[in-house]
C-alpha positions, 0 to 999 in steps of 0.5 A, a space after each residue: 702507456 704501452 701504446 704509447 710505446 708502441 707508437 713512439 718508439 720504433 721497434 717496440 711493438 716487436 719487443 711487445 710480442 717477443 715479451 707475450 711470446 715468452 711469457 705464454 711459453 713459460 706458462 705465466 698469467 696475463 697480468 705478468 706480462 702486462 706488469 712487464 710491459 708497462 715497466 718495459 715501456 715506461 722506460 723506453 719511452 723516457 729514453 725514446 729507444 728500446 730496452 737493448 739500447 739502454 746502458 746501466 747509465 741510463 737505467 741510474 738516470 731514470 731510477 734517480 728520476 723516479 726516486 727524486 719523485 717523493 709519490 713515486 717510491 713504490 714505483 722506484 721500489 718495484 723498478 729497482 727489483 725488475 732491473 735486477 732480476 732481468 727475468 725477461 730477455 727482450 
């Protein structure tokens, strides 16, 4: 999926070393920043832009999508707490 991204969406491979960046320099573990990423990346390319460029709407369009998707509730779950934590600032 990351790859994906990265080849889709113009621009996100920056986004990519700027999230590795913040991660290493706040001490957390690899699999934090690949948790991040994937979620990064999931919803950058069902919009096709970078996160900077997705409003609140967007982001309630995509969380309806998910949660509409009975197999994808835990997903909807784990979205929901990232988006409201924004513990990353891409």
């Amino acid at each position: 999926m990351v790859e994906n991204a990265i080849l889709t969406v113009p621009g996100f491979e920056k986004v990519y070393k700027t999230l590795q960046t913040q991660v290493v320099l706040k001490g957390q573990s690899k699999s934090t920043l690949q948790n991040y990423i994937r979620r990064i990346a999931g919803i950058s390319l069902h919009f096709g832009k970078l996160p900077e460029q997705i409003d609140d709407d967007d982001i309630n369009q995509y969380l309806t999508s998910l949660a509409l998707d009975p197999g994808r509730h835990r997903e909807v779950i784990s979205n929901i707490w990232y988006m409201a934590c924004g513990t990353i600032t891409v």
